[in-house]
C-alpha positions as CSV (number, residue, x, y, z in Angstrom):
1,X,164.2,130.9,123.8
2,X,163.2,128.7,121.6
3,X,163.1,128.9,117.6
4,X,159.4,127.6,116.0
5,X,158.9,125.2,113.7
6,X,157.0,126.0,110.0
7,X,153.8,123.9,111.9
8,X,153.6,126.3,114.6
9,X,153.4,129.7,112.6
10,X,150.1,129.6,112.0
11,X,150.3,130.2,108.3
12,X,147.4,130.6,105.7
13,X,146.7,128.5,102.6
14,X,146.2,129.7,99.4
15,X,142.6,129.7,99.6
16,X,142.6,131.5,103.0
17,X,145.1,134.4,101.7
18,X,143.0,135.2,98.8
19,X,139.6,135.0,100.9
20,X,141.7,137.7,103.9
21,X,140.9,141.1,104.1
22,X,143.4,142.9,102.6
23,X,145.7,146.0,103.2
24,X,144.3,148.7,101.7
25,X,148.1,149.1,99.5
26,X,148.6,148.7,96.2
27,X,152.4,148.2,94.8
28,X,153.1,149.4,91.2
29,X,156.5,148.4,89.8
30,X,157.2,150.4,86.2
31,X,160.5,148.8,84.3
32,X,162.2,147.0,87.3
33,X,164.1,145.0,85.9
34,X,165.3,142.4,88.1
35,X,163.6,139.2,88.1
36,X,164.6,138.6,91.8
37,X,163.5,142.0,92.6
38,X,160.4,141.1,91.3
39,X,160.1,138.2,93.2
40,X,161.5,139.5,96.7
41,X,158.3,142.2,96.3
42,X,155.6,139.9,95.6
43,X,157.2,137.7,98.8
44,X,156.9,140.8,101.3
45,X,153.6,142.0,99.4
46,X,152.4,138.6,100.7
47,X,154.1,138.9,103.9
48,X,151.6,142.2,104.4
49,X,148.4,140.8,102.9
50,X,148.7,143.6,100.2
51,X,145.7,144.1,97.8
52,X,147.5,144.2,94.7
53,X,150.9,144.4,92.5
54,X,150.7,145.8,88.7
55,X,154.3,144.8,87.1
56,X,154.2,148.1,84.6
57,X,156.6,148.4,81.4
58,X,159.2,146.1,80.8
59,X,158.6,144.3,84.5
60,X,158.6,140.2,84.1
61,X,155.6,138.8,85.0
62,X,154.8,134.9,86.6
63,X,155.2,132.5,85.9
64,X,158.6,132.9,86.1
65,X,161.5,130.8,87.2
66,X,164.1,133.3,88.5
67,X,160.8,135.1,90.3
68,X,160.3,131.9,92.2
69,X,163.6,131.7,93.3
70,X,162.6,135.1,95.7
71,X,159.0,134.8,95.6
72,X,158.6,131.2,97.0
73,X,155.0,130.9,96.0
74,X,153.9,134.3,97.0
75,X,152.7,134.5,92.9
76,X,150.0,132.4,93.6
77,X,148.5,134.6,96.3
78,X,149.1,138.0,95.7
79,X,146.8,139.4,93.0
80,X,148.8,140.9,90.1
81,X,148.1,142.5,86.6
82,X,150.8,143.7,83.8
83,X,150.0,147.0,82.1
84,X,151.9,148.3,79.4
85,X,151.6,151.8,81.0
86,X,152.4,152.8,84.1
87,X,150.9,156.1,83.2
88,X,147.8,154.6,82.4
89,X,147.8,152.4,85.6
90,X,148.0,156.0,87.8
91,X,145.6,157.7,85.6
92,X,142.7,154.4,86.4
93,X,143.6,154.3,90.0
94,X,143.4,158.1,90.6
95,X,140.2,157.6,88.7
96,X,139.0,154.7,91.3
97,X,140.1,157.6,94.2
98,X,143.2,155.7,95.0
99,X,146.0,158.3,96.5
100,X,149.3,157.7,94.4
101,X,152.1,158.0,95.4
102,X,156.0,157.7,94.0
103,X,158.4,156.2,96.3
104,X,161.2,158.4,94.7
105,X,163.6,161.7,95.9
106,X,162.0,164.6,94.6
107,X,160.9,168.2,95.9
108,X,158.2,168.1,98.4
109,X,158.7,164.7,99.2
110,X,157.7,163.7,102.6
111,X,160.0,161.5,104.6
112,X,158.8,158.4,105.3
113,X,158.7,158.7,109.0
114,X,156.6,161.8,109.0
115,X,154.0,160.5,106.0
116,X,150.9,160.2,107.8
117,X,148.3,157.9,106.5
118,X,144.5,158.9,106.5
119,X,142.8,155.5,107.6
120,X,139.8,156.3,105.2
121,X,141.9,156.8,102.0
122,X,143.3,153.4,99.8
123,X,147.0,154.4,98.7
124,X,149.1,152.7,95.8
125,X,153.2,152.9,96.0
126,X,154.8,153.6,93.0
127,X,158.1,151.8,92.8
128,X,160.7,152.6,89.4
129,X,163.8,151.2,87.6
130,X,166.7,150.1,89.4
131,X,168.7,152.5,87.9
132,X,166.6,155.7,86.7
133,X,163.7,155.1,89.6
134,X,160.7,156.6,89.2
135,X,160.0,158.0,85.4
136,X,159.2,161.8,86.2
137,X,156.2,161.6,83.8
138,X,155.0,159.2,86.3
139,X,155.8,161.3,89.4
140,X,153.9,163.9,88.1
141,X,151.2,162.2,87.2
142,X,151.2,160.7,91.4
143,X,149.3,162.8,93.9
144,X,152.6,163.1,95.8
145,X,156.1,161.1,96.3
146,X,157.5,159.4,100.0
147,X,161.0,159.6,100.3
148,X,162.8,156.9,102.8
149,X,165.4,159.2,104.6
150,X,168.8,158.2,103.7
151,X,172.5,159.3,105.8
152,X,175.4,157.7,103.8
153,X,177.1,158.3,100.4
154,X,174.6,156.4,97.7
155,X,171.5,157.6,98.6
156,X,170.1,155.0,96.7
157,X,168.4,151.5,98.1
158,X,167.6,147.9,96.2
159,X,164.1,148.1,95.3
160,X,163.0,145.2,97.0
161,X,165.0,146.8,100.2
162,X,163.1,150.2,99.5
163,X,159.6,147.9,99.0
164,X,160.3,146.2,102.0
165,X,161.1,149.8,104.1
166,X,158.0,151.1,102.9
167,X,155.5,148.6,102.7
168,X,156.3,147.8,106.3
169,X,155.8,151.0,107.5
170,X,152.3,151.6,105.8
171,X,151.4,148.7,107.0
172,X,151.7,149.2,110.5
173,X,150.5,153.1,109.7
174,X,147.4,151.4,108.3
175,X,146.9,148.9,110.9
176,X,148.4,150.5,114.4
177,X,147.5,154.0,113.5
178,X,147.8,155.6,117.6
179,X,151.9,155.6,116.2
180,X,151.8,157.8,113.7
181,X,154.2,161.0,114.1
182,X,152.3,163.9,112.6
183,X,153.2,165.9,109.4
């Protein structure tokens, strides 16, 4: 086995990225504070061709030099808006018939493995504050909340680790959807 080199991984240019159909996911961060957080969801939200980020509340926005440090670039291709109000950014993308939904632990969550996407519907991902997570105003504002099933003591994951568990899996739901397990 060999490893590849960077000229052999077949990767898009700026100009391609932003001309790519896109996954039908929207990410929504409301007052995460860490600016490599930040940047580590913008890399993987590039990783996954995702349509769009909106940094909400007191999230940084590009440019931004700690956000580089994670995002290497991925600013530049992954379309992204601030909004004052992550309430308002729900209330326009329910409006726009965009399912919403709060990546938090609440009552009647579904876990992640048994959330099953609906290929016709566009979804948006609602991620919260490092240390409060999701505002509950927020969540029940959402159309429903994903929880990623957790077996230690901390029940409680990075958000860029949480972004990354979750995009991942929405993305192959969205694009291999013969492995979904059923509700």
């Amino acid at each position: 086995m060999r490893k590849l080199e960077n000229s052999e991984l077949d990767r898009k240019s700026i100009a391609d990225f932003k001309q790519s159909e896109k996954t039908p996911l929207i990410v929504v961060l409301d007052d995460v504070r860490s600016l490599h957080n930040i940047g580590s969801v913008f890399r993987t939200s590039d990783a996954f061709l995702i349509e769009k980020i909106y940094l909400c509340g007191i999230t940084a926005t590009p440019p931004n030099k700690e956000i580089h440090k994670t995002a290497l670039g991925a600013t530049e291709t992954v379309a992204w808006e601030h909004c004052e109000s992550v309430i308002n950014v729900i209330t326009k993308l329910k409006d726009d018939n965009i399912t919403t939904l709060a990546i938090e632990q609440v009552e009647s969550a579904i876990l992640l493995q048994n959330f099953k996407i609906e290929p016709q519907k566009r979804y948006a991902i609602v991620f919260g504050n490092e240390v409060h997570g999701v505002s509950q105003e927020a969540v029940a504002l959402c159309d429903g909340s994903i929880e990623i099933p957790q077996l230690g003591t901390k029940h409680s994951l990075n958000i860029a680790v949480s972004a990354g568990i979750v995009i991942w899996d929405l993305f192959q739901k969205l694009h291999w959807p013969v492995n979904q397990t059923a509700l």
